[in-house]
Chimera marker file (.cmm) of the C-alpha trace (Angstrom):
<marker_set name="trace">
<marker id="1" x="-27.942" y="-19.254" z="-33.630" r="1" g="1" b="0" radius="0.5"/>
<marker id="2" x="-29.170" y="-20.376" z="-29.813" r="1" g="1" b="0" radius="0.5"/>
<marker id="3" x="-25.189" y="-22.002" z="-29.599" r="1" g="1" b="0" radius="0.5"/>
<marker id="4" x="-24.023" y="-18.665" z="-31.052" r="1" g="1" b="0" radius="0.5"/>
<marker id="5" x="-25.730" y="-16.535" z="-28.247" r="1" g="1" b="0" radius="0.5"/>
<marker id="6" x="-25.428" y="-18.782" z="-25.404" r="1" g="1" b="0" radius="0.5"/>
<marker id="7" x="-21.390" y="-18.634" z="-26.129" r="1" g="1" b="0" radius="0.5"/>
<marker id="8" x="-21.076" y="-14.924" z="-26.214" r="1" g="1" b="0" radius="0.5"/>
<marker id="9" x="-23.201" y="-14.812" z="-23.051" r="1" g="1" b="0" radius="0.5"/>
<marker id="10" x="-21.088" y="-17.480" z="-21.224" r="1" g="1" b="0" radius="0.5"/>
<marker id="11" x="-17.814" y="-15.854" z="-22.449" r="1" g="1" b="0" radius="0.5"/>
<marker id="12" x="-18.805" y="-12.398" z="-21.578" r="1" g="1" b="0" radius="0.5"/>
<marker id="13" x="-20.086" y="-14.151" z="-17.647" r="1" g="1" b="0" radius="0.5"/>
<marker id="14" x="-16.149" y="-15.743" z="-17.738" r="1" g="1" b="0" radius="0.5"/>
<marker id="15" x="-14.503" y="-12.100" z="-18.704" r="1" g="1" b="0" radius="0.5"/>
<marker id="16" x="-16.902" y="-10.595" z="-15.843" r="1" g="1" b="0" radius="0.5"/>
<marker id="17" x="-16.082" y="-12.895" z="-13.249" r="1" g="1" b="0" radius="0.5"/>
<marker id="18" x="-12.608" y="-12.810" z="-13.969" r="1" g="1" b="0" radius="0.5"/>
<marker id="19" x="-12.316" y="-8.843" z="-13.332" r="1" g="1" b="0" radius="0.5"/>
<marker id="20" x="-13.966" y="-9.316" z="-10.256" r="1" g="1" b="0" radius="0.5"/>
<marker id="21" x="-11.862" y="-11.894" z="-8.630" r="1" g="1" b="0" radius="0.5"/>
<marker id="22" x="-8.967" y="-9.497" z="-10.173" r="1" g="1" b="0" radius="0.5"/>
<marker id="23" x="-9.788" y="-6.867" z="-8.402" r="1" g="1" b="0" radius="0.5"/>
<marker id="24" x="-10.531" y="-8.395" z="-5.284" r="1" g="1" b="0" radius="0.5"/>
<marker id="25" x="-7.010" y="-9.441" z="-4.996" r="1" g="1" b="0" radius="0.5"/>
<marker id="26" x="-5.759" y="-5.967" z="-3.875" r="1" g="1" b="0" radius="0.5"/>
<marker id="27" x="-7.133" y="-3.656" z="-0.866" r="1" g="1" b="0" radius="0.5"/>
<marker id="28" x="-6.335" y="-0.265" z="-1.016" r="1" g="1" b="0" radius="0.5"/>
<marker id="29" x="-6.776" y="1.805" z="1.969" r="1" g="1" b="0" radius="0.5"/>
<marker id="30" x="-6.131" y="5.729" z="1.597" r="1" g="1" b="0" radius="0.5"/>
<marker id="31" x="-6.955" y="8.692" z="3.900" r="1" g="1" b="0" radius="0.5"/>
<marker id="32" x="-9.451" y="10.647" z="3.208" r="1" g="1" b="0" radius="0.5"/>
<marker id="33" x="-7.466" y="14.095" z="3.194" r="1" g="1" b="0" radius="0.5"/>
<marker id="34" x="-5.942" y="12.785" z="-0.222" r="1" g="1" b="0" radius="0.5"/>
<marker id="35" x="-8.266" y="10.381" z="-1.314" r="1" g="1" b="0" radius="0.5"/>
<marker id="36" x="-8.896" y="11.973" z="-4.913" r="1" g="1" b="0" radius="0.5"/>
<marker id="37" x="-5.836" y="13.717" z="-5.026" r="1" g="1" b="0" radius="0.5"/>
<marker id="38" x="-3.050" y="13.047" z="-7.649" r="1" g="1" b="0" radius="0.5"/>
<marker id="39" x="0.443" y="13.113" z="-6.149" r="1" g="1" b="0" radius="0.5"/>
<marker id="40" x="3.519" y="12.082" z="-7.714" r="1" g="1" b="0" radius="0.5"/>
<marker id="41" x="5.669" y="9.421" z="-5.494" r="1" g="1" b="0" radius="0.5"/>
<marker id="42" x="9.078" y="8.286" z="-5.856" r="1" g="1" b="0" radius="0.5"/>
<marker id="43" x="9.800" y="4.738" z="-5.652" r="1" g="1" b="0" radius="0.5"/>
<marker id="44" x="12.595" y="4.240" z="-3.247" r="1" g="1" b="0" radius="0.5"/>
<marker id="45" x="13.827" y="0.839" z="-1.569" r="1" g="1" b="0" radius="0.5"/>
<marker id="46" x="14.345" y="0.780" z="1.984" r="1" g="1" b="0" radius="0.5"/>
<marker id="47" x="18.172" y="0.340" z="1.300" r="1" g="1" b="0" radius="0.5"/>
<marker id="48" x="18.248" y="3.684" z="0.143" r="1" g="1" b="0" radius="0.5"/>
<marker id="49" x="15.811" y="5.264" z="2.312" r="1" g="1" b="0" radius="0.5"/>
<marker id="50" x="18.002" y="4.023" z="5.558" r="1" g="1" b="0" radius="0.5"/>
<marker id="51" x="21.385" y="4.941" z="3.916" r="1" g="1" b="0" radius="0.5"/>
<marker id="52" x="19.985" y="8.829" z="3.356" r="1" g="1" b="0" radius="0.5"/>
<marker id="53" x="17.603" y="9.114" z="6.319" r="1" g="1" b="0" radius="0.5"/>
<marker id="54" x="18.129" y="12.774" z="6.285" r="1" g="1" b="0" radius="0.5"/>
<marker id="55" x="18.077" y="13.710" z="2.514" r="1" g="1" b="0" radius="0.5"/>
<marker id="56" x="14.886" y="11.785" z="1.954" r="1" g="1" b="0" radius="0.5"/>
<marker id="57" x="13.313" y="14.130" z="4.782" r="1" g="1" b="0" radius="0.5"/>
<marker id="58" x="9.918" y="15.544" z="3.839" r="1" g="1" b="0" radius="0.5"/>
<marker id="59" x="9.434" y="13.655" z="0.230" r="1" g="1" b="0" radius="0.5"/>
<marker id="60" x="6.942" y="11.995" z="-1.071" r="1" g="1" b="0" radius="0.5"/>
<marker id="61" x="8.024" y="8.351" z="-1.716" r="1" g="1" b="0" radius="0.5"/>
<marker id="62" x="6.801" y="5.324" z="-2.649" r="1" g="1" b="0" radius="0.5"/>
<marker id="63" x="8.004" y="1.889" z="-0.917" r="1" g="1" b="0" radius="0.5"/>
<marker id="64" x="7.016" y="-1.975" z="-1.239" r="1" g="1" b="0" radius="0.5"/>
<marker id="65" x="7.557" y="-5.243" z="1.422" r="1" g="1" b="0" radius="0.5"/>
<marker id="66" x="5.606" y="-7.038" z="3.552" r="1" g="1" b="0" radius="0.5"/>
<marker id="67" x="3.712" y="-6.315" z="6.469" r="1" g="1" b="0" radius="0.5"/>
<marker id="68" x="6.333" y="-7.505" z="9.135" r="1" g="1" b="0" radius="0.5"/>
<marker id="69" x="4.565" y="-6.281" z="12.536" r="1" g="1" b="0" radius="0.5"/>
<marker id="70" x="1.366" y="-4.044" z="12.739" r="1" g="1" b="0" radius="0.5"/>
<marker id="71" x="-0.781" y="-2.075" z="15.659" r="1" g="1" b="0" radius="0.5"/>
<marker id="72" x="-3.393" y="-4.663" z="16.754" r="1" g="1" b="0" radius="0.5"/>
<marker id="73" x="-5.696" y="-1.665" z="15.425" r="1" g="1" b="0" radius="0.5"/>
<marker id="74" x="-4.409" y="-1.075" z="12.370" r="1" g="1" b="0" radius="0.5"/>
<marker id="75" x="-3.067" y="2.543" z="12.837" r="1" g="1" b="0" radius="0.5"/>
<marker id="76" x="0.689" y="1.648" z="12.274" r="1" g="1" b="0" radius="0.5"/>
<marker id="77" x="2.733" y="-0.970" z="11.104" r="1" g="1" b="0" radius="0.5"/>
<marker id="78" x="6.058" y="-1.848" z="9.971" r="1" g="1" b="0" radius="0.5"/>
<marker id="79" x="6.922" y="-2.552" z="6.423" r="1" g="1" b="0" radius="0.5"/>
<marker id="80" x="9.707" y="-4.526" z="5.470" r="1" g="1" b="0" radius="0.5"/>
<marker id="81" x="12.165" y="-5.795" z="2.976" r="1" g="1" b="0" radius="0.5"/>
<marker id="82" x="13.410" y="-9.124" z="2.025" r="1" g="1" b="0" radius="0.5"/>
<marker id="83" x="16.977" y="-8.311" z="3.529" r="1" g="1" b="0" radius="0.5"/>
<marker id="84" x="15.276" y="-7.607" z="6.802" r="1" g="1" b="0" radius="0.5"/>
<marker id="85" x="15.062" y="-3.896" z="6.422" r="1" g="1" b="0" radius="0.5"/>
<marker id="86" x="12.174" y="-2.235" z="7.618" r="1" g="1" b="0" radius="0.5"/>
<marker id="87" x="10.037" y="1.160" z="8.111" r="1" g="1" b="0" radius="0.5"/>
<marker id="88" x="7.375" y="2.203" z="10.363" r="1" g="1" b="0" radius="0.5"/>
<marker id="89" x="4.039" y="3.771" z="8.612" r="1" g="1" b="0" radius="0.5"/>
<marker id="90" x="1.820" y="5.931" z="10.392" r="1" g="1" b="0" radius="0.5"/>
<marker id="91" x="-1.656" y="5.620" z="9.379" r="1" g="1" b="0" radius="0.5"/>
<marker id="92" x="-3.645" y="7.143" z="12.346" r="1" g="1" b="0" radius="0.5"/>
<marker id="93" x="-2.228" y="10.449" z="12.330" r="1" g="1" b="0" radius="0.5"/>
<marker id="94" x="-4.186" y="10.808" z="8.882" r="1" g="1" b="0" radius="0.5"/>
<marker id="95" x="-7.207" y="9.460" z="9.784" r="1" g="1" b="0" radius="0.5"/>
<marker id="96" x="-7.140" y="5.649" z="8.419" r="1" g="1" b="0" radius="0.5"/>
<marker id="97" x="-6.274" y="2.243" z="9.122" r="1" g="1" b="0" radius="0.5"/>
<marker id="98" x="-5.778" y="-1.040" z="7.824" r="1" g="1" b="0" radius="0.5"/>
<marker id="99" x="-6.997" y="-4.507" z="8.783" r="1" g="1" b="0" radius="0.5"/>
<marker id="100" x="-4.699" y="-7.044" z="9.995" r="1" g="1" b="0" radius="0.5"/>
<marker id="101" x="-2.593" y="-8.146" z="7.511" r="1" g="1" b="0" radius="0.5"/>
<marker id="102" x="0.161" y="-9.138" z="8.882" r="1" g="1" b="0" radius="0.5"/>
<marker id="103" x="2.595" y="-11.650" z="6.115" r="1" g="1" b="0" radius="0.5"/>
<marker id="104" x="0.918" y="-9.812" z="3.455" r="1" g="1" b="0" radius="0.5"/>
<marker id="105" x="2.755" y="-7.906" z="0.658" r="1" g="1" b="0" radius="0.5"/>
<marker id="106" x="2.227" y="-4.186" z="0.243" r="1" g="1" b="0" radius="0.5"/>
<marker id="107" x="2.787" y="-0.668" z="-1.135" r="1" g="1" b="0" radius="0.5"/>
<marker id="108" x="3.034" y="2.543" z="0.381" r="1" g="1" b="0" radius="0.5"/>
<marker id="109" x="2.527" y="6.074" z="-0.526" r="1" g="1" b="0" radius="0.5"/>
<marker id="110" x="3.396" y="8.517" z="1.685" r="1" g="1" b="0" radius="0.5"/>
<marker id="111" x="5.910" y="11.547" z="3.155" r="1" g="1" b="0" radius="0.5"/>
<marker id="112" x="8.766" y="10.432" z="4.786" r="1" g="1" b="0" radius="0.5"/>
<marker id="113" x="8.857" y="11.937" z="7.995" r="1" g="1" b="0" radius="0.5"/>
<marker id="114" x="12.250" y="12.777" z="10.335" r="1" g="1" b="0" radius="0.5"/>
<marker id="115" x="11.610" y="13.663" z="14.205" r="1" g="1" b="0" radius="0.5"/>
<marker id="116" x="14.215" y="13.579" z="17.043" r="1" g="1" b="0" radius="0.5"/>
<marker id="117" x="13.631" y="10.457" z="18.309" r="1" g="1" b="0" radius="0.5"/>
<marker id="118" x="12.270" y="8.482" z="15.052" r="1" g="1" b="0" radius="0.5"/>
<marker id="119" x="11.495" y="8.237" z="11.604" r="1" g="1" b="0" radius="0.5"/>
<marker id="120" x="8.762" y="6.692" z="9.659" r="1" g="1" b="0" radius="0.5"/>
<marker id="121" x="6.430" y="7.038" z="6.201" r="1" g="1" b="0" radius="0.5"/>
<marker id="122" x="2.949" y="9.436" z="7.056" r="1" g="1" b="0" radius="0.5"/>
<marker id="123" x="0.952" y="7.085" z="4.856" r="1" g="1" b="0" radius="0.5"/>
<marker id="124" x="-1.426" y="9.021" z="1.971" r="1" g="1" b="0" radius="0.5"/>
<marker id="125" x="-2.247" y="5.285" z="0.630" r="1" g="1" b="0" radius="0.5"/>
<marker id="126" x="-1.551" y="1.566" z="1.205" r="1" g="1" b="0" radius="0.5"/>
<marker id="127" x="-2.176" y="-1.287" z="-0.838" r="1" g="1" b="0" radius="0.5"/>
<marker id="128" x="-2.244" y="-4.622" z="0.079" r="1" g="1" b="0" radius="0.5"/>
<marker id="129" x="-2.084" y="-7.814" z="-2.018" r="1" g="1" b="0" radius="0.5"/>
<link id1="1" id2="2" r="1" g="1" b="0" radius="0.2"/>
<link id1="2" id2="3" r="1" g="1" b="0" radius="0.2"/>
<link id1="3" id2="4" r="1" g="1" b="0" radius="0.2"/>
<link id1="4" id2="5" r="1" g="1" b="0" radius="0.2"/>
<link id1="5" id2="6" r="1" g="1" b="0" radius="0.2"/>
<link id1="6" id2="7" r="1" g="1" b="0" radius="0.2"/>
<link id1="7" id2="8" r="1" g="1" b="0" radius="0.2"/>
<link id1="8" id2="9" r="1" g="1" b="0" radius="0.2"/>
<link id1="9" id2="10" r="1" g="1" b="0" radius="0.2"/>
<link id1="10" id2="11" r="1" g="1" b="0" radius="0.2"/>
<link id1="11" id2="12" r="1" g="1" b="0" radius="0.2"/>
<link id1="12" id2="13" r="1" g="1" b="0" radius="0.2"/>
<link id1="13" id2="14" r="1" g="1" b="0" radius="0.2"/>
<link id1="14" id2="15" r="1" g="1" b="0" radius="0.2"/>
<link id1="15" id2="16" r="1" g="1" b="0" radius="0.2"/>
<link id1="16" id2="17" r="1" g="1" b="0" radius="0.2"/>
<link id1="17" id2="18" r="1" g="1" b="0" radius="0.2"/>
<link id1="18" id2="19" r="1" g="1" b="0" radius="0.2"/>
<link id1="19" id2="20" r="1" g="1" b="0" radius="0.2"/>
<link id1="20" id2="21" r="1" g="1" b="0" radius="0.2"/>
<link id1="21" id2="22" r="1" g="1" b="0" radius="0.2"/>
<link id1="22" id2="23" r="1" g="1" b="0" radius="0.2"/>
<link id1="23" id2="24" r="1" g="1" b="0" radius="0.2"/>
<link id1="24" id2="25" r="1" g="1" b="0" radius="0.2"/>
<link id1="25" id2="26" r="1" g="1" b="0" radius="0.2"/>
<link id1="26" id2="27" r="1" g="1" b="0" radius="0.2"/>
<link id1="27" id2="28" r="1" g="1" b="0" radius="0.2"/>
<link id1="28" id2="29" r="1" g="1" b="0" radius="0.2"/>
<link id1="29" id2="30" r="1" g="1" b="0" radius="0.2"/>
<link id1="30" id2="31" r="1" g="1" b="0" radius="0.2"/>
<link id1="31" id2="32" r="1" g="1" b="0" radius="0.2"/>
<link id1="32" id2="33" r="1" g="1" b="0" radius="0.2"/>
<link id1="33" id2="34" r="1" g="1" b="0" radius="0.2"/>
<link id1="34" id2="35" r="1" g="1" b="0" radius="0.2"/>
<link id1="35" id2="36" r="1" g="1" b="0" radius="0.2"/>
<link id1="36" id2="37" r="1" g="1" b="0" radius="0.2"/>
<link id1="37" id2="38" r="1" g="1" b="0" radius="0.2"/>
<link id1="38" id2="39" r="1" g="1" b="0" radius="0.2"/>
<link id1="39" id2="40" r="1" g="1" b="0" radius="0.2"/>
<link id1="40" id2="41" r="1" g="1" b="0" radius="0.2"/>
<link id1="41" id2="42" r="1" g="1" b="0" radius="0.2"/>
<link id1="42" id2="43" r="1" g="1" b="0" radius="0.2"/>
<link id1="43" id2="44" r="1" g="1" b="0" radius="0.2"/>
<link id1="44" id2="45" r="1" g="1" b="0" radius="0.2"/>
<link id1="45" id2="46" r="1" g="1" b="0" radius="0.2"/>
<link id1="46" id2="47" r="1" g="1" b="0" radius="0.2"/>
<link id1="47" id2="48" r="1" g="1" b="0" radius="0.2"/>
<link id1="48" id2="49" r="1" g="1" b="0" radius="0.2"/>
<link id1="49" id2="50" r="1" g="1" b="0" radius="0.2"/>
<link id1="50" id2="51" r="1" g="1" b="0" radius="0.2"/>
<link id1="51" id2="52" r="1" g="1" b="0" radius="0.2"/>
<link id1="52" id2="53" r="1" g="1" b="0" radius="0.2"/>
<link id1="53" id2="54" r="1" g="1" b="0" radius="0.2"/>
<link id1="54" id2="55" r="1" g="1" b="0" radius="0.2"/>
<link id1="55" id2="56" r="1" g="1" b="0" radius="0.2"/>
<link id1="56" id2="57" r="1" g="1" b="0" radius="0.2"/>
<link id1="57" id2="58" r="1" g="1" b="0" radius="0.2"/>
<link id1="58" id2="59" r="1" g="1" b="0" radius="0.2"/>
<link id1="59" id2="60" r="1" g="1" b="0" radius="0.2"/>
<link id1="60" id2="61" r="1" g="1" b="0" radius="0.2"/>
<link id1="61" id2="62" r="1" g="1" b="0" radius="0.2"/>
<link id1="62" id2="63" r="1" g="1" b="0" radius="0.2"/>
<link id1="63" id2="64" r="1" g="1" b="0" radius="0.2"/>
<link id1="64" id2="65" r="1" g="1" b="0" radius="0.2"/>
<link id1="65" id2="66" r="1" g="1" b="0" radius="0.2"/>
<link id1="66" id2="67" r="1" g="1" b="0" radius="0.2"/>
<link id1="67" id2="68" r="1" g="1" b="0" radius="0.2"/>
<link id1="68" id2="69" r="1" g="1" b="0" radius="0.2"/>
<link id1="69" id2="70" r="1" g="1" b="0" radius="0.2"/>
<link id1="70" id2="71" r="1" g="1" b="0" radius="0.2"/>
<link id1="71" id2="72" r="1" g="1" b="0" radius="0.2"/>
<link id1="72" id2="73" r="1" g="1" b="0" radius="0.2"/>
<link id1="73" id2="74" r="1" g="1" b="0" radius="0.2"/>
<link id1="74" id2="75" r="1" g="1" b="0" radius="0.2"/>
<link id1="75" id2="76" r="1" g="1" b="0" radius="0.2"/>
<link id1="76" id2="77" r="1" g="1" b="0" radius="0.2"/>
<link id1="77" id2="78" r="1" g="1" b="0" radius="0.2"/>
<link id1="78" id2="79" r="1" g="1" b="0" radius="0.2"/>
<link id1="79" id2="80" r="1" g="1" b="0" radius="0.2"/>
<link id1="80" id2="81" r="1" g="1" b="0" radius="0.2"/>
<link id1="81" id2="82" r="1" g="1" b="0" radius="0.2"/>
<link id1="82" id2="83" r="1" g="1" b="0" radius="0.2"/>
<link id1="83" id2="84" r="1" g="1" b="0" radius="0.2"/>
<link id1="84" id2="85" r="1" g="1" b="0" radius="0.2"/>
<link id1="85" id2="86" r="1" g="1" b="0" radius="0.2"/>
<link id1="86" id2="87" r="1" g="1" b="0" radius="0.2"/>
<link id1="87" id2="88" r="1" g="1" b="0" radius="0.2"/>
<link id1="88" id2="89" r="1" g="1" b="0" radius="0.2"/>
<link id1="89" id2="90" r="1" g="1" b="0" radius="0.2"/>
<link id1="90" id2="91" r="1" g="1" b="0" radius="0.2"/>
<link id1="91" id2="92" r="1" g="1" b="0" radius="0.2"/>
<link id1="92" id2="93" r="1" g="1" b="0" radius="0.2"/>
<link id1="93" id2="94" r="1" g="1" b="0" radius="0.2"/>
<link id1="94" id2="95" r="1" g="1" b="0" radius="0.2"/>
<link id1="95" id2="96" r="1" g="1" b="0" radius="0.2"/>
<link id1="96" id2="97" r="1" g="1" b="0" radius="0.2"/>
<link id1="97" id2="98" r="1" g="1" b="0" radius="0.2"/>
<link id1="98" id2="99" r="1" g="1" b="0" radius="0.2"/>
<link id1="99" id2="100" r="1" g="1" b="0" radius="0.2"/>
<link id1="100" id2="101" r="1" g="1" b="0" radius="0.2"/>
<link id1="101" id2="102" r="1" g="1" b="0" radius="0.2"/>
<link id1="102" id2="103" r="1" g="1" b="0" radius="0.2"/>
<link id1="103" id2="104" r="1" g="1" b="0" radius="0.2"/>
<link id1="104" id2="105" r="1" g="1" b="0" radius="0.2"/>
<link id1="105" id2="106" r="1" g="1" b="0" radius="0.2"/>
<link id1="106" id2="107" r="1" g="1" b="0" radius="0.2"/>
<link id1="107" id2="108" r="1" g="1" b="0" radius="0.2"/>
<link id1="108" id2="109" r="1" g="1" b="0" radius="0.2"/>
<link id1="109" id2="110" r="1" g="1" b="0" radius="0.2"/>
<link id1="110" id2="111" r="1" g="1" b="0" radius="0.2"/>
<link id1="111" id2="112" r="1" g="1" b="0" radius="0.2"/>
<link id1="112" id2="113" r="1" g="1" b="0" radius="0.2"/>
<link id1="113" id2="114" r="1" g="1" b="0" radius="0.2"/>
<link id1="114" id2="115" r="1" g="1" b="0" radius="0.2"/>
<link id1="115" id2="116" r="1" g="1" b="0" radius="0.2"/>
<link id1="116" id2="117" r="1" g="1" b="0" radius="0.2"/>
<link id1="117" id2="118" r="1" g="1" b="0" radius="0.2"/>
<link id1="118" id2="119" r="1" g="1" b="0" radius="0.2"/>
<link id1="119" id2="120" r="1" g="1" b="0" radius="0.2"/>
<link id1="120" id2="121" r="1" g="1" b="0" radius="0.2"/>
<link id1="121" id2="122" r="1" g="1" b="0" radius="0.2"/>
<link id1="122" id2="123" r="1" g="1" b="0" radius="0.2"/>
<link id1="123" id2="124" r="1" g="1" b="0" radius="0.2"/>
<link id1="124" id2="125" r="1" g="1" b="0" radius="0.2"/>
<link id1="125" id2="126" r="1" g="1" b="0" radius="0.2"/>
<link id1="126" id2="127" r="1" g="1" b="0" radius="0.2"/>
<link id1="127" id2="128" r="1" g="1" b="0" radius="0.2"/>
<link id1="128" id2="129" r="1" g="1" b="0" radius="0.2"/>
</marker_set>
């Protein structure tokens, strides 16, 4: 019975441990405008994105790379794909920011923004594995 007991403890330790190291392998970052809120982004690849600058104005999208370049504080940096492609994200203007993870791979969920002179993702969240 002792054998019985000390398995199921040292099983249910193993099954802990594992969830923890799990979930220690992303980092989300969000702003704290939307924190709780539930919005519903569009996954869209940065091919796309660049081929329809102007008809992906003002939608909420979701996109995925790698952390190419970054702000040495963490309020911008550029995402990008594995054909080179990239995006800035704007983090400050929302509040947030994100260590330096430069090389690391990530998601974004955001508004894609058009001005005159530029065009980048106003980041909502950003996750970071």
């Amino acid at each position: 019975m002792k054998i019985i007991i000390g398995t199921a403890i040292l099983l249910v330790a193993l099954v802990a441990g594992f969830f923890v190291v799990r979930s220690q392998s992303s980092e989300v970052f969000s702003s704290p405008d939307v924190r709780n809120a539930a919005s519903a982004y569009e996954s869209v690849s940065l091919t796309k994105l660049h081929g329809n600058l102007k008809g992906n104005e003002d939608r909420k999208i979701r996109i995925e790379g790698t952390i190419a370049r970054e702000c040495p504080s963490g309020c911008w940096f550029f995402v990008a794909d594995k054909t080179g492609l990239d995006m800035k994200v704007e983090l400050g203007y929302r509040k947030f920011a994100i260590p330096q993870r430069v090389g690391k791979g990530v998601q974004v969920e955001g508004t894609f923004i058009m001005e005159e002179d530029q065009h980048y993702v106003l980041a909502d969240r950003v996750t970071v594995r």
